[in-house]
C-alpha positions as CSV (number, residue, x, y, z in Angstrom):
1,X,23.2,24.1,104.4
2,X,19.5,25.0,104.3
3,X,18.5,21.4,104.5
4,X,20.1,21.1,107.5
5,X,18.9,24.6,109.0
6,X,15.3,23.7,107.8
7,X,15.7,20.2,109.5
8,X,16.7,21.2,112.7
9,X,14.2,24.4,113.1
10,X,11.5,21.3,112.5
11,X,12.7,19.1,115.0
12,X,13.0,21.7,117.5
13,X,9.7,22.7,116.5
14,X,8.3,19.2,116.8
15,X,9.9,18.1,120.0
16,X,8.4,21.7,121.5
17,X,5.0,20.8,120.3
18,X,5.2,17.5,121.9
19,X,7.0,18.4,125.2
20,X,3.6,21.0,125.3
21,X,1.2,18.6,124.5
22,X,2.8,15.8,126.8
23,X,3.0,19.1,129.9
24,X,-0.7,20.5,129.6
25,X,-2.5,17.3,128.5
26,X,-1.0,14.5,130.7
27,X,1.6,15.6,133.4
28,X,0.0,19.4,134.6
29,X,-3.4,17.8,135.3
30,X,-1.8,14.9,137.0
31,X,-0.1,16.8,139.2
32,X,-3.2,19.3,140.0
33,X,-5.6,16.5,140.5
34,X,-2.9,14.9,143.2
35,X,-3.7,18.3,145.3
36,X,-0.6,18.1,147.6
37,X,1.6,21.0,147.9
38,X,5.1,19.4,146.4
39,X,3.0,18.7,143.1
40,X,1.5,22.4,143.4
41,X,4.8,23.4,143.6
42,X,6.3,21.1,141.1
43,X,3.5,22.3,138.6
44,X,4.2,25.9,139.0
45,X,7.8,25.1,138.6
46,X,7.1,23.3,135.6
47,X,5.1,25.8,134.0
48,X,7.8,28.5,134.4
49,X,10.2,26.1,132.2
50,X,7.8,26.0,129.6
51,X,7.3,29.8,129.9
52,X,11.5,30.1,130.0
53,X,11.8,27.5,127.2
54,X,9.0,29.1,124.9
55,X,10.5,32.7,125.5
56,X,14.2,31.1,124.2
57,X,12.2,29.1,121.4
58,X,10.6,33.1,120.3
59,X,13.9,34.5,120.2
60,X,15.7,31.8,118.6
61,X,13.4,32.1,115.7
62,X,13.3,35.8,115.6
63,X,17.5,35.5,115.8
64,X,17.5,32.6,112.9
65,X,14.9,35.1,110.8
66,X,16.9,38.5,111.4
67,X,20.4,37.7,112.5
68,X,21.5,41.2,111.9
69,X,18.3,42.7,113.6
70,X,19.9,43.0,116.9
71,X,22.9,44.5,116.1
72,X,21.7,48.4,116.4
73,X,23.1,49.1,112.7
């Protein structure tokens, strides 16, 4: 069971770091450099998934870490 815990915490991890990389290295610029306002829009929308998805990724971890931690006992 901790194989399989361990397996899927590093392919989340690894398809987060990728998905980052791919957003701030390839697609944000892109879409700043086009200058229009749908991809000024679109980028801003984009970075607030990331933001949304990285805040979900924090507390996942803290959750999988301390599973009782939120509990108030």
């Amino acid at each position: 069971m901790f194989a399989m815990k361990l397996t899927l915490i590093l392919l989340g991890a690894l398809l987060y770091l990728v998905g980052t990389g791919c957003w701030f290295i390839w697609l944000g610029p892109d879409l700043l450099s086009t200058g229009t306002t749908e991809t000024l829009l679109g980028t801003a929308v984009g970075t607030c998934v990331w933001l949304i998805i990285s805040c979900g990724f924090i507390v996942h971890i803290i959750n999988t870490a301390r599973p009782t931690a939120g509990s108030g006992r």
